[in-house]
N, C-alpha and C positions, 0 to 999 in steps of 0.2 A: 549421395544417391547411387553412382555408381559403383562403390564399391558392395553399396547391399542388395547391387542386383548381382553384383559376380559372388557374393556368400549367399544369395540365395538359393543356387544350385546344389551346392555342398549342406547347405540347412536341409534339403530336401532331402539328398541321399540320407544322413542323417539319421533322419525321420524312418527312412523306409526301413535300414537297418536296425536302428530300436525294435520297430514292427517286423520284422524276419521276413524283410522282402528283399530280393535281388533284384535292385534297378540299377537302371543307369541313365545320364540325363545328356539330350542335345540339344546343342547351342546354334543356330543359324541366324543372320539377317544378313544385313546390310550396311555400310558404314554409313554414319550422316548425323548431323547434327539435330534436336537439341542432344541426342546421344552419342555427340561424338565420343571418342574416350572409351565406349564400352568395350570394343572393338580390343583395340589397344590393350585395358585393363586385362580381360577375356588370356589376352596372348603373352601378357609377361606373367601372369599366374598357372602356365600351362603345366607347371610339374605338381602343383598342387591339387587341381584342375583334374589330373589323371590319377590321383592317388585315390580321388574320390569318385571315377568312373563317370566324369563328367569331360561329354566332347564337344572343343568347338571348334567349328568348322562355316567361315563365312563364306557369303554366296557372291555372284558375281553379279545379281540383283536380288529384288525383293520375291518376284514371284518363286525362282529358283533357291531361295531358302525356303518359304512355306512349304514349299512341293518336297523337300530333304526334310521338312517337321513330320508332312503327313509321311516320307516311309519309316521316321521313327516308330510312326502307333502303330505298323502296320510288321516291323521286324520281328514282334515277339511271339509274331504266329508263322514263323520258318520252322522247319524244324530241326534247325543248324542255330535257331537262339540260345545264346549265351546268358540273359538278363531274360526275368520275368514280366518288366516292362519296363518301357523308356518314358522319360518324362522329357517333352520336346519344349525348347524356348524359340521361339519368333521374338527378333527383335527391329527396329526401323524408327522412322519419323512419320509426321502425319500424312506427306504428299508416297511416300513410299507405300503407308498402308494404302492411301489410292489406287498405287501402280497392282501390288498383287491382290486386287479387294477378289479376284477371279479365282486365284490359287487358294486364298484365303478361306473364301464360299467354298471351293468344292473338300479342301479337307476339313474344313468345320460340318459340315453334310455327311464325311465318310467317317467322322466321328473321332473321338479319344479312346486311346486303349484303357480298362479300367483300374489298371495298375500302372500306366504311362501317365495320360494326360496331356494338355498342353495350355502352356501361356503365351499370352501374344502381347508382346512389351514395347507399346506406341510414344514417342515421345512427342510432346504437342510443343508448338513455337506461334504460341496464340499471338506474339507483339511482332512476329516477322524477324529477329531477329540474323536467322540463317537459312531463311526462305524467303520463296520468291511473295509468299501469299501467305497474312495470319491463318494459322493452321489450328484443329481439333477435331478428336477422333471418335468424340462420343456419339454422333448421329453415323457415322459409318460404320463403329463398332455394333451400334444398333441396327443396323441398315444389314449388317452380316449374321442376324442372332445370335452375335455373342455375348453371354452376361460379363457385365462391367464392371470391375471394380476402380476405387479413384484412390490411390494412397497419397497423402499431405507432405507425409515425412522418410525419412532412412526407414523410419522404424516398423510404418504401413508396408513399405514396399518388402520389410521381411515376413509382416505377419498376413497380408492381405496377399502377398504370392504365394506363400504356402496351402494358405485358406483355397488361392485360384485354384492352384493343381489340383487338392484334395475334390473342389466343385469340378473341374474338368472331371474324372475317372468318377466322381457321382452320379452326373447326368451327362456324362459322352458325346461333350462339347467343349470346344475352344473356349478360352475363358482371357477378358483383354483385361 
């Protein structure tokens, strides 16, 4: 799983490129477990990472990467932008998606850019495992109007992420 969320980003450019768009994708969350490792994975692929115009850059918590997701959507309207839009990734566990549900509402409210987009990439720890409390994000997700998707496998999470992004810059909303 976690390595097809670090090809996920690179699937994406990808794509955009096929399509003759100039993007480029940011990465922010949080370290924590059930994703631990993402973190990690994210930073020894960093030369790869950059060949693909894909940055990551973790936050020193969760509200302070959502709030670096929303000025992803919000860069390609400088007019010192480089990229025609950023496709921003949120990542964390389910008590952290608690922590920024605030940051999270108000850049889901200021919307996705529609060549950017964003996904917000929750990991649930329903048995308690590495939490204090069994944990899931599907009533918060919904709680935040953001449409949900649930992938099973590696293989969801490559094709249900890209399908997210595409729904994010569709309807110009955060997409969990």
């Amino acid at each position: 799983g976690l390595q097809a969320l670090v090809r996920l980003p690179m699937d994406a450019r990808r794509r955009d490129e096929r399509a003759g768009r100039n993007t480029a994708v940011f990465i922010s969350g949080y370290e924590g477990s059930p994703l631990a490792g993402y973190d990690l994975e994210l930073s020894r692929r960093k030369a790869l990472l950059d060949s693909h115009q894909v940055t990551f850059s973790p936050a020193l918590n969760e509200e302070l990467a959502a709030t670096a997701v929303l000025g992803s959507q919000l860069s390609s309207g400088l007019a010192t932008a480089r990229y025609d839009g950023v496709t921003g990734i949120w990542y964390g566990k389910a008590p952290g998606l608690d922590r920024a549900t605030d940051a999270l509402r108000h850049g889901n409210l200021a919307g996705a850019h529609r060549q950017g987009g964003v996904l917000v990439v929750v990991g649930d720890d329903d048995l308690a495992k590495s939490s204090t409390v069994p944990s899931g994000s599907e009533l918060a997700l919904a709680e935040l109007s953001l449409p949900t998707l649930a992938p099973c496998d590696s293989q969801d999470i490559l094709e249900l992420g890209l399908h997210g992004i595409a729904m994010s810059r569709f309807c110009g909303l955060w997409v969990g």
